[in-house]
C-alpha positions as CSV (number, residue, x, y, z in Angstrom):
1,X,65.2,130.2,121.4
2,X,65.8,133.5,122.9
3,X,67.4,131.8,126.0
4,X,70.2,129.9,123.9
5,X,70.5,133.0,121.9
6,X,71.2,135.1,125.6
7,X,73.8,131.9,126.6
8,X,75.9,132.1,123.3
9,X,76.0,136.1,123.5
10,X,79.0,135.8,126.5
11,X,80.4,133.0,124.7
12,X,81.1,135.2,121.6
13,X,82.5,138.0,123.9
14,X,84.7,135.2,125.1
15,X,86.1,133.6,121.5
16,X,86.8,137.4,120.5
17,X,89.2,137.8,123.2
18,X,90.7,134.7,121.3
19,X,91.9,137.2,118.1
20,X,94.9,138.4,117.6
21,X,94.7,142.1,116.7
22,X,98.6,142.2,116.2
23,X,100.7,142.5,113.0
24,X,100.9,139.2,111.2
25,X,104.1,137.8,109.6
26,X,104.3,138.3,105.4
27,X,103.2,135.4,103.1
28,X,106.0,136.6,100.8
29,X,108.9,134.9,99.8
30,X,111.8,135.1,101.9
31,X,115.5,136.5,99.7
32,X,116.5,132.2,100.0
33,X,113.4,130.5,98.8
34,X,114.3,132.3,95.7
35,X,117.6,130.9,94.7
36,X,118.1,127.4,93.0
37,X,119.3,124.0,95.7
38,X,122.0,122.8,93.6
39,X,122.8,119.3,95.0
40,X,126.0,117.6,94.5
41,X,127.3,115.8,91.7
42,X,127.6,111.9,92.3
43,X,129.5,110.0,90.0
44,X,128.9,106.3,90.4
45,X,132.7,104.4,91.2
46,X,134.0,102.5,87.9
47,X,133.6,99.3,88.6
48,X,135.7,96.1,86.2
49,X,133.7,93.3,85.2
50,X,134.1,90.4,87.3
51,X,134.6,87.3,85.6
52,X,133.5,85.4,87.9
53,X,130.1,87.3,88.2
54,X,130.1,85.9,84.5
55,X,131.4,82.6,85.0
56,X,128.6,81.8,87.6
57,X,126.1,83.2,85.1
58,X,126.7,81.1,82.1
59,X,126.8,78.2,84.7
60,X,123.1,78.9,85.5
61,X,121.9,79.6,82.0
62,X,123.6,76.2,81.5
63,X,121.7,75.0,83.6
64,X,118.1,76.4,83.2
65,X,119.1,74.7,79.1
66,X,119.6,71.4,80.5
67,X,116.2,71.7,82.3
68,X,114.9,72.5,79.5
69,X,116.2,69.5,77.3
70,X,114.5,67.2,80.3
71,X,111.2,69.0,79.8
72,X,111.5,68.4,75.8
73,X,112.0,64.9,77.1
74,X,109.1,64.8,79.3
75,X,106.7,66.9,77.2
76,X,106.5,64.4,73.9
77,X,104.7,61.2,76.2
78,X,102.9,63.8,78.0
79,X,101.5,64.9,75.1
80,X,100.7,61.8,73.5
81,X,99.0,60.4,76.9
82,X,96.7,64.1,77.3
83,X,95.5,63.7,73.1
84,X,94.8,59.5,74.3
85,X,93.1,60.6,77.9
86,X,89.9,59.3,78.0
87,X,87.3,60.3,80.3
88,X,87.9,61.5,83.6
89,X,89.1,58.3,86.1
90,X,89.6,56.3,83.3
91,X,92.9,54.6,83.0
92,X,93.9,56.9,80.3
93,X,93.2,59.6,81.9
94,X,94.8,59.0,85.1
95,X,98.0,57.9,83.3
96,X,97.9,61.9,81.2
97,X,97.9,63.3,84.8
98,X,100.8,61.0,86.2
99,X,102.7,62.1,82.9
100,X,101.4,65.9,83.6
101,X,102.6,66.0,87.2
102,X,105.8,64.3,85.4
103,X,106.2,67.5,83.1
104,X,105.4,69.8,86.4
105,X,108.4,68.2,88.2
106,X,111.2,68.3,85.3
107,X,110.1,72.3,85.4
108,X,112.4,72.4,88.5
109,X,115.9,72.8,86.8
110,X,114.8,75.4,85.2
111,X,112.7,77.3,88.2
112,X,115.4,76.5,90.5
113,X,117.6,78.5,88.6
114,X,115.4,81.2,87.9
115,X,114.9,81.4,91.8
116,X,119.0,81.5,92.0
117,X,119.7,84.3,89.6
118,X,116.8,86.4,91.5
119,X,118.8,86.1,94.6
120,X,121.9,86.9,92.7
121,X,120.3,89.5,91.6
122,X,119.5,91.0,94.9
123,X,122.6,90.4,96.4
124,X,124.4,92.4,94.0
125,X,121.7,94.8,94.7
126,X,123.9,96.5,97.0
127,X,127.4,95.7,95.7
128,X,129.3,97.5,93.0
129,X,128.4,96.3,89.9
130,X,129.6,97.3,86.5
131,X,127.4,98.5,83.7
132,X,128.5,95.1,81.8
133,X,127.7,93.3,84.7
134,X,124.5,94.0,85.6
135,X,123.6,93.8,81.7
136,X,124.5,90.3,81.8
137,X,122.8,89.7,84.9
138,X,119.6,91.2,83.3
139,X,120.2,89.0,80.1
140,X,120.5,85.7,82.2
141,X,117.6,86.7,84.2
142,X,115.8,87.4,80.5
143,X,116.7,84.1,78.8
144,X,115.5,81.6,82.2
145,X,112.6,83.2,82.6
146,X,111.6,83.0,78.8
147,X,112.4,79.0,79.0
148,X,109.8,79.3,82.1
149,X,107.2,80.9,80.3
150,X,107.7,78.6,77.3
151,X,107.2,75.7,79.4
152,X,104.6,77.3,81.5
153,X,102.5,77.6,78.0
154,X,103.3,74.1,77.0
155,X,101.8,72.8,80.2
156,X,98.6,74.7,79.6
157,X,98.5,73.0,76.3
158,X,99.3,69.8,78.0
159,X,96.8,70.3,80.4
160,X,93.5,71.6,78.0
161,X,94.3,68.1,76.0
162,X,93.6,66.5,79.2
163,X,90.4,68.7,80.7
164,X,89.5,68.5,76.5
């Protein structure tokens, strides 16, 4: 003990020389930090509507309606056959999944165009857009993905009928 205790004496001596005995710089505020960083004022560039813009999105809102009316069209039989599926393998039951995986496929209208107006979306991401624009954007975007959700509920009925 009293040898390490002799070894780390010169090594003390050693780390002291390390110390700075000089005048260290002031933790105070410098006159700058003081005042307030005003940045500059952006104004975003007025932008008109483009009808166009508006013209494409009442095309796909068209379109994601008409995929709906061929889900209503699949959902009735698919219904029917899930409520009549017997047990599963049966006959029944395999015809309630071919007329599920029907329902599934007529869901693609409508995802498709949900898929489109997210890459519309995006892509004006970077564009000018007006205010008006982008609200209608944001409003086709609403009303596709609310037929989605409706017939993403429907099939969960569809399917619980069928798992019963």
């Amino acid at each position: 003990m009293r040898r390490s205790l002799l070894l780390l004496l010169p090594l003390t001596g050693l780390l002291a020389g390390c110390i700075s005995p000089g005048p260290f710089p002031s933790l105070a505020q410098r006159p700058g930090e003081n005042e307030p960083i005003e940045e500059p004022v952006r104004t975003a560039p007025v932008v008109a509507d483009d009808a166009s813009l508006r013209a494409r999105l009442a095309e796909l809102v068209g379109q994601a309606r008409q995929g709906m009316a061929a889900f209503n069209d699949a959902y009735g039989p698919a219904e029917r056959m899930a409520r009549n599926a017997g047990a599963s393998g049966s006959d029944s039951w395999v015809e309630a999944q071919q007329a599920l995986s029907r329902l599934e496929a007529s869901r693609g209208e409508t995802t498709g165009t949900a898929s489109e107006l997210d890459q519309l979306n995006r892509a004006r991401a970077d564009l000018p857009t007006s205010a008006g624009d982008q609200a209608a954007i944001d409003a086709a975007i609403a009303d596709v993905d609310r037929l989605a959700a409706e017939q993403q509920a429907r099939i969960r009925q569809v399917t619980a009928l069928i798992e019963g």
